[in-house]
C-alpha positions in Angstrom: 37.9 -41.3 -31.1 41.3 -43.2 -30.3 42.8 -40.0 -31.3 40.6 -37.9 -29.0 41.4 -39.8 -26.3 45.1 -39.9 -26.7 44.9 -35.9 -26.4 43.3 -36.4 -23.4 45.9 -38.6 -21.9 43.4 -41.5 -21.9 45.0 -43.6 -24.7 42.8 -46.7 -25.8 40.0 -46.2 -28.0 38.1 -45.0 -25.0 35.1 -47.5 -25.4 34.2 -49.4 -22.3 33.4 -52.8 -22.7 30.0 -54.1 -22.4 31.2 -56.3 -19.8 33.2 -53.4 -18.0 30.1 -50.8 -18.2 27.7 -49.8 -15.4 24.4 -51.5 -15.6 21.3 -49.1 -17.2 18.2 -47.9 -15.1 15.9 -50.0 -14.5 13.0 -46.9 -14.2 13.0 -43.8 -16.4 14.6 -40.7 -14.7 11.9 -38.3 -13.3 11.8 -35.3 -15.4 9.3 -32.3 -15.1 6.4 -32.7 -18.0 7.5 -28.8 -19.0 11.1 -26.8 -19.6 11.4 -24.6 -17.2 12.7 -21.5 -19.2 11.1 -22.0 -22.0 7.3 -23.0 -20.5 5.2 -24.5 -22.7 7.5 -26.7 -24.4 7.6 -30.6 -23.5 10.4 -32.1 -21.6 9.6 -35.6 -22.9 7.9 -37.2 -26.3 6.0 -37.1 -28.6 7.3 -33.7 -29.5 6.6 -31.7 -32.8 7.1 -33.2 -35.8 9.0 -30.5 -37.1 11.8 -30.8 -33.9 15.0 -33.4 -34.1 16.3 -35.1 -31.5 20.3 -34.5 -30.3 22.1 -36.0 -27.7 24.9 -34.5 -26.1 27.1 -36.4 -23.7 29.8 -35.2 -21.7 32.2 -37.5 -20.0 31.7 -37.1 -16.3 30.5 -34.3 -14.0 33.8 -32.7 -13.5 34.7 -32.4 -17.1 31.3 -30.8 -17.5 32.2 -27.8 -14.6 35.4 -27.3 -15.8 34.1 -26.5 -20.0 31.4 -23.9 -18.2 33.5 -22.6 -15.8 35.9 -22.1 -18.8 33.2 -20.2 -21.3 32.3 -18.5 -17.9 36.0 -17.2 -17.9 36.0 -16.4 -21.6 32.7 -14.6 -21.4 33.7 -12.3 -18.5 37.2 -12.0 -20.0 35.5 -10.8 -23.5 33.4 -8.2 -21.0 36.0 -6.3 -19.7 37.9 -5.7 -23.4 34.4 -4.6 -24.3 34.5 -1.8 -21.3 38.1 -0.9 -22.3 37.6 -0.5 -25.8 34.4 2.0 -25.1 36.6 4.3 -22.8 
């Protein structure tokens, strides 16, 4: 992690402290009882046996819009060599 964090200019380990951190909820986020894509499937446990559980956290918001904004870039950049190549 320490070495993560020194590429991104944060040096440190990058833990926060327990003392240092934001305090947790106190309620549970609302969250619908279905996905919205893919209806049917539950938002919230007990799921399937057969599914995992992963947790994917990101930093902060801006961090977030700049990765998709990036794959949006890529994606659109990969689209046009696609049209090129077919001419």
């Amino acid at each position: 992690m320490a070495k993560l964090m020194g590429m991104m200019g944060l040096g440190g380990d990058g833990i926060v402290a327990a003392a240092d951190a934001l305090p947790g909820r106190s309620q549970a986020m609302r969250v619908s009882d279905q996905h919205y894509v893919l209806r049917g499937r539950a938002m919230r446990a007990p799921f399937p046996e057969n599914l995992e559980r992963a947790v994917f956290a990101t930093g902060c918001f801006w961090g977030t819009e700049k990765v998709r904004e990036t794959g949006r870039r890529a994606r659109r950049d990969d689209a046009r060599r696609a049209r090129r190549r077919r001419r």
